[in-house]
N, C-alpha and C positions, 0 to 999 in steps of 0.2 A: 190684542192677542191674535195669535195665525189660528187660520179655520182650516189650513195643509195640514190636518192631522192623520196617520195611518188610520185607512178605516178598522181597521181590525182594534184600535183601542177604543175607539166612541164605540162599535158594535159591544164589546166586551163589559161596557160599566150603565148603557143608553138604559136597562131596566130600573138599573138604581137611581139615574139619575130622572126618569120617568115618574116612577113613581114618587118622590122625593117632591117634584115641581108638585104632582096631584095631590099630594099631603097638606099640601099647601091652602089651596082651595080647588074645591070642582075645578075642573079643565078638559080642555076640546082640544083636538088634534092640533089646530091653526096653531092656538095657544100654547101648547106644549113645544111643539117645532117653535117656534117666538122666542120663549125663553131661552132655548140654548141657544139658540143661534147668536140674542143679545149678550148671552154668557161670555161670549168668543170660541162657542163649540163649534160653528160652522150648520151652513143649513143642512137640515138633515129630513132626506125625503120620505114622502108619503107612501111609496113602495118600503120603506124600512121599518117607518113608523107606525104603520095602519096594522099590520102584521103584530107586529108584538103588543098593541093596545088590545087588540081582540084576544091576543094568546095570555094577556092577563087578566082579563073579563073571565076568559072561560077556566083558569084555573083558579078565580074567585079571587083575586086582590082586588081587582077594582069590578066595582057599579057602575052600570051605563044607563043615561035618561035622554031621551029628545028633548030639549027644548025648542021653544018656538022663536025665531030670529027678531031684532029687534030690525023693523024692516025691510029684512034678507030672510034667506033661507035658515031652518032650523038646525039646532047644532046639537050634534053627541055629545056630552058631559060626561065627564067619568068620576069616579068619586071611588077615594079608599076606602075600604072594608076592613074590619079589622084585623081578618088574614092578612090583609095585602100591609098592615100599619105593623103586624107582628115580622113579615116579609123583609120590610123597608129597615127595620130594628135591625134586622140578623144581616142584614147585607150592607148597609152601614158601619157594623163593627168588622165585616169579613174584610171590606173593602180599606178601613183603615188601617188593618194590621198590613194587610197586603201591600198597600202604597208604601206602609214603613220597612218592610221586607225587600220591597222593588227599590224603594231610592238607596238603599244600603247597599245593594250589591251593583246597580248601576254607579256607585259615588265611590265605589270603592272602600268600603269601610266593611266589607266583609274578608276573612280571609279562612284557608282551609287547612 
């Protein structure tokens, strides 16, 4: 898969898909950038991503804990809350209708 994608569509869905990977299990920035990028999202930086993991700490979807590194430095963990599990539910189903709305009228199967 291409990682040339318009930033403006990874900026537009990166919460969903954020929070989705930390549903998953606890996760650390490294970690999270990791996953998409193995996805074929393309790396996606620390200026982008550090920003919005605090901005969903502080509006309570996710927990954050130090842990202590396994021979390294200690790592931020994040962990959903079940606001952020109620969050992930409701933008999930936005984001499905939505993609079935967008490829209808991008594919031409919409008409007026």
């Amino acid at each position: 898969m291409s990682a040339d994608w318009p930033g403006e569509w990874l900026r537009g869905v990166l919460e969903t898909m954020v929070l989705s990977i930390v549903s998953e299990r606890d996760s650390y920035g490294y970690l999270i950038a990791s996953r998409l990028d193995e996805a074929g999202l393309g790396a996606v930086k620390g200026g982008t991503l550090y920003p919005l993991l605090n901005r969903l700490e502080s509006d309570g979807a996710l927990a954050s804990e130090w842990r202590r590194g396994d021979g390294g430095p200690g790592r931020k963990f994040y962990a959903l809350t079940g606001h952020g599990q109620q969050r992930l539910e409701r933008q999930r189903a936005q984001w499905a209708l939505f993609a079935e709305l967008s490829s209808a009228v991008i594919d031409g199967r919409t008409r007026s």
